[in-house]
N, C-alpha and C positions, 0 to 999 in steps of 0.2 A: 234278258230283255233289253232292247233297245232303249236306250234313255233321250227323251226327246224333249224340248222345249217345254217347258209347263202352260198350259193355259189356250192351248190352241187344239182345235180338235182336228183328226185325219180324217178328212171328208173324202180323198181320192185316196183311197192305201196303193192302190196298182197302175202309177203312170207307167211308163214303158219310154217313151221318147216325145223329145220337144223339136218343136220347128218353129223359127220365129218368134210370135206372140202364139202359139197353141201347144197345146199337152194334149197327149193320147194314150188310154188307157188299155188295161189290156185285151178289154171288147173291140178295141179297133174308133170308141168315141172319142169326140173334140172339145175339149176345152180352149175356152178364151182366156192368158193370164194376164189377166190386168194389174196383176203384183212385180210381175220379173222375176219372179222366185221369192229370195229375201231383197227383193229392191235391186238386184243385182244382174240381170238380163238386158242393158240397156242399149243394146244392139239387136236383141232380139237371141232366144235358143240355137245354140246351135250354126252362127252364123261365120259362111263358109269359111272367109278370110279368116276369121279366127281360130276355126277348125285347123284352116292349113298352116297356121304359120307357130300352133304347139304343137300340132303331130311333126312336122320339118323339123323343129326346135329340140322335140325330144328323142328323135333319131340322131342328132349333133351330141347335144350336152343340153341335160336337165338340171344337174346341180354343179356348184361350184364351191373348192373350200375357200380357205380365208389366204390363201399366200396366192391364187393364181385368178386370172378373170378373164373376162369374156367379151368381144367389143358389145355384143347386141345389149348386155345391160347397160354400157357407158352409154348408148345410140338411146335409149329406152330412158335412161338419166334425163338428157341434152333434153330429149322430146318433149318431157314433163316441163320441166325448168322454162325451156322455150315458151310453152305454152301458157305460162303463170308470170311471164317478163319476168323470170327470177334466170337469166341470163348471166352465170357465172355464179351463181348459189350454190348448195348442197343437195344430195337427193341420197337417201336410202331406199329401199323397197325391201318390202314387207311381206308378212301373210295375213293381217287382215287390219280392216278398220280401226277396233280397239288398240292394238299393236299400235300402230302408225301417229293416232291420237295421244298413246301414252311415251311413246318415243317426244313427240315434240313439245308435251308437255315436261319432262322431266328438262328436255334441255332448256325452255323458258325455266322452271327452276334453278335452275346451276347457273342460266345467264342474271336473272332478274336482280340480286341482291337485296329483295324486300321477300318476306316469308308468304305472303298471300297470291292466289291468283284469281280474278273473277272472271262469273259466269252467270249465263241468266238462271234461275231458278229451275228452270222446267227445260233442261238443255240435259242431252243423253252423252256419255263420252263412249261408252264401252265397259268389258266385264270383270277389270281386273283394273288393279294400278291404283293410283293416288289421282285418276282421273273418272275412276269406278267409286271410293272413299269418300270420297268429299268432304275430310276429317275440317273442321273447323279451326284447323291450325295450318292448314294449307291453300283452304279454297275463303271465296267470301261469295255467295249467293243472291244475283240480285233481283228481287220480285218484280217483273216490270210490267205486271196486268196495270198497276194504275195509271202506267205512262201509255198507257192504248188509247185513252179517253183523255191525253190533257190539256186543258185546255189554254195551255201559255203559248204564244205562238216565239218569242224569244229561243234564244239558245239555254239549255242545262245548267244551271248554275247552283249553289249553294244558300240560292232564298230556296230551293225546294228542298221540300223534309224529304224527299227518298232519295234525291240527290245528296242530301247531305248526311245521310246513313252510310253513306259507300267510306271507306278509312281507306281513300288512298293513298296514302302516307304509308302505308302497311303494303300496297299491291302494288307488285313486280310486274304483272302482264293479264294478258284480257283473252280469254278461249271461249270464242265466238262461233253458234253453232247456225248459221243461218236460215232458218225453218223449217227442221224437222219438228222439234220439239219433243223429243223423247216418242216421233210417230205420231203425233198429233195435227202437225201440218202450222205453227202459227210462225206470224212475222213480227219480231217486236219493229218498233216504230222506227223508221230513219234518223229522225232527230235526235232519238237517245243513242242512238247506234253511232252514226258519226260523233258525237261527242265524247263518248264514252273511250273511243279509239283516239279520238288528240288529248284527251287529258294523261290515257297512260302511255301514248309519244311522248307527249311534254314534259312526263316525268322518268322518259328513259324507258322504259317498259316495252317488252316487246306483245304483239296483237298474234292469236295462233286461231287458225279457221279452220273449224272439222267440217271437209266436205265431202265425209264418206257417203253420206247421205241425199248430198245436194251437188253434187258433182256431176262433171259430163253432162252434162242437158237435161238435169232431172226437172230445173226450175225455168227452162226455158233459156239458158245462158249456158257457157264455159261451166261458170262457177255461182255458185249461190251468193257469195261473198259483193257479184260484179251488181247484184243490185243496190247494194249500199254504196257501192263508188269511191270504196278506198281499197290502197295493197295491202294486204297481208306481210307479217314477217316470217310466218311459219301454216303450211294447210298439208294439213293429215287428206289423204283420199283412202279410197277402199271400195268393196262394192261394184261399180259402173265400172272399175279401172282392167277388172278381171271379167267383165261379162260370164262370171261365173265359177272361173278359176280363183282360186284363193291368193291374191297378190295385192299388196297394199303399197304404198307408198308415203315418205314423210318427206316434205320440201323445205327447202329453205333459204329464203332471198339472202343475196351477196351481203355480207355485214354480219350477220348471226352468227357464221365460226369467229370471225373477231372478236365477240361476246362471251367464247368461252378459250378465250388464251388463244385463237388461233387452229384448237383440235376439237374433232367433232365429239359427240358423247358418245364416252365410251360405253359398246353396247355390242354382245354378245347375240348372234341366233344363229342356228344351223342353218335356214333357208334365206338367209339376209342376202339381198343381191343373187338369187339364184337367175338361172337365164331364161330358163323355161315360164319363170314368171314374167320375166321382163318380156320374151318375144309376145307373148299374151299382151300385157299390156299396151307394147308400142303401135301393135295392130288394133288394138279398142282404139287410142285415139285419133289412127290414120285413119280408119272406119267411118269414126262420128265428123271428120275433116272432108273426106274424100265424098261420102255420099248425104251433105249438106244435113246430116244428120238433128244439130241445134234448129234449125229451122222448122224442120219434119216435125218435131216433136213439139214445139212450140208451138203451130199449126194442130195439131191433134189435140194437147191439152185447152187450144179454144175452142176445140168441138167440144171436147168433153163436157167444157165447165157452161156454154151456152144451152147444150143439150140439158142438163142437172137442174140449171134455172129455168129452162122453162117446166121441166116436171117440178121443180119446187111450186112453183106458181100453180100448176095445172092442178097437181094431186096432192100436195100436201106431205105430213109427218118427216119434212126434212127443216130442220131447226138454220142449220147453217151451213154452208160450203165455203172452205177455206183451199184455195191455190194459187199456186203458183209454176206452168208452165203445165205441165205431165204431172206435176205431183198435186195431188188432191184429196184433200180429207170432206169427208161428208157428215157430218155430225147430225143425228136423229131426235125426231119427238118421241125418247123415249121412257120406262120406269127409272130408277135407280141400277136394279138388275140388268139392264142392258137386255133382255130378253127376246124384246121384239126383233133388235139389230143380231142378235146371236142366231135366231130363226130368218131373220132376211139373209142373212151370209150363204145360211144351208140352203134356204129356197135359188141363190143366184147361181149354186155350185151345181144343182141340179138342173137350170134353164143351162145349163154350159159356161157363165163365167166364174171365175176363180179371183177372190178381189181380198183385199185383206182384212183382216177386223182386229181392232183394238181389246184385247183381253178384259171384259169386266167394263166397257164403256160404251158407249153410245156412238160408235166412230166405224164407218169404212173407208178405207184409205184406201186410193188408187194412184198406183205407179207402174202404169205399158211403158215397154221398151217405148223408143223414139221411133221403131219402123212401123210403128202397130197402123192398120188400113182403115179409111173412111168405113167399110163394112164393117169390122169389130166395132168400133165406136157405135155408132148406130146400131147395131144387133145388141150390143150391152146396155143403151140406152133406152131399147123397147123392152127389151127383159129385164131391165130395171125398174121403168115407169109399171111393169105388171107384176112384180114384186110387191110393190109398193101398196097398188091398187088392191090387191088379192090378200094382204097381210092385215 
């Protein structure tokens, strides 16, 4: 038996093929994927450039060992690096988000010289590692619902009691996940966020941004990070980088090999630096460059989130809407059970959209690639508002 995800049900057992933002089953019907897949379609299924330049790619060289290399991954390196003003940094490439996240956490550990690293509370890393553990000798965990509400308009400092819970005297660095929230969609506040980042500068520490999740235009920007308004010293990507393909990446601004004697971490994988991942990825981000992609999609997720608020207004049973660019969490008036939102997923999967739902919670999450059309939008917005209605 196939072993699948826990928690999610197979509404569609028989797609066949994707185009774009649509899935086609094998009656030859259409769905609308307002998910990307796993969050990972962000050019859309299937899209051409990308098509061409793995199949070219793997007619060349798909793999590569560890004594010989390939330009298109140094060209695919350069790109990213470029991209992130980490100009003269470090770049591995990966297979997936978790990987990439736990790669640059391991080397803030070996850089950091203090045992701890923080994170917000309700921040997702991936499914393995000391970045999946969250052992209490490693991490320090910080709850910042009450800084959502605070009402000091000053900078962070040590008259506050949950400021003054953080022992950073113990924390080497700060792994910063900018509003997935473990798929929940929240933003912790700017205030805490900038501060949070100069005290562990100040104290040497390096700042590591998971933007598997928030990367590529997901949040209406480059990087999820770019609305807080400070650089990174290390950003894990994954997800948007592969439009599908499995290929992750860990970066690393100019200074951070300095931080570990000069040599990068040492770190073993069969497909590290393959090129067939790389040619994938160097085309995701000429793609989202070339056809004004961040725009596109920032554009659509204010359709989305205008449309949402006026059926919150109109109809009712949606408690909250939380977004940011294309990414969008919908949270409902719902039981405990989540039951209502478990039967709304199925009712939208059968008007034709595919959206995602939070296991056991009261949440639908929407993330369309950035090429998705004024028509989807409004087609999922009337089939939504009569979901709603009907439920």
């Amino acid at each position: 038996m196939l072993i699948r995800y826990p928690g999610h049900e197979i509404l569609l057992p028989d797609i066949v093929r994707a185009v774009n933002c649509h899935l086609f089953d094998a009656g030859g019907r259409r769905y609308v994927d307002l998910e990307s897949g796993v969050w990972c379609a962000t050019v859309g299924h299937g899209h051409p450039r990308v098509l061409r330049a793995l199949t070219e790619q793997a007619a060349r060289i798909a793999h590569n060992g560890y004594c010989y290399g390939t330009a298109v991954v140094e060209e695919a390196a350069r790109e990213l690096l470029d991209r992130l003003g980490f100009a003269g940094g470090d770049c591995v490439l990966l297979c997936s988000g978790s990987e990439a996240v736990e790669h640059g956490v391991r080397t803030a550990q070996a850089a950091a010289g203090r045992p701890l690293l923080l994170t917000m509370a309700d921040s997702y890393f991936g499914a393995y590692g000391s970045a999946s553990r969250r052992r209490a000798d490693e991490w320090f965990s910080f709850d910042w619902t009450p800084c959502a509400s605070c009402p000091f308009a000053g900078e962070c400092d040590r008259g506050c009691p949950h400021w003054e819970a953080v022992p950073f005297e113990q924390i080497g660095g700060f792994v910063f996940e900018p509003g997935s929230s473990s798929g929940l969609v929240r933003f912790p506040p700017d205030k805490l966020i900038r501060n949070l980042v100069a005290t562990i500068r100040r104290d040497g520490g390096l700042v590591l941004v998971n933007e598997v999740t928030t990367g590529f235009g997901r949040t209406g920007r480059w990087f999820g990070h770019q609305h807080y308004g400070f650089a990174p010293d290390v950003v894990a990507t994954g997800k948007s980088l592969g439009n599908g393909y499995p290929v992750s990446a860990a970066l690393y601004a100019p200074g951070v090999r300095e931080r570990l004697g000069g040599s990068p971490l040492k770190y073993a994988q069969s497909h590290q630096n393959d090129p067939l991942g790389a040619a994938v990825a160097r085309e995701v981000v000429r793609v989202i460059a070339d056809e004004d992609l961040i725009a596109r999609g920032a554009a659509a997720g204010a359709r989305l989130l205008a449309g949402l608020e006026e059926i919150r207004a109109r109809v009712g049973r949606i408690a909250q809407i939380r977004a940011r660019g294309p990414m969008i969490a919908v949270e409902l008036d719902d039981a405990p059970d989540a039951a209502f939102t478990a039967r709304l997923h199925r009712d939208l999967v059968g008007r034709g959209y595919v959206t995602g739902r939070r296991p056991g919670l009261p949440v639908l999450r929407l993330d369309p690639a950035l090429t998705i059309g004024d028509e989807d939008v409004d087609g999922f917005l009337a089939a939504f508002a009569a979901a709603l209605s009907d439920g």
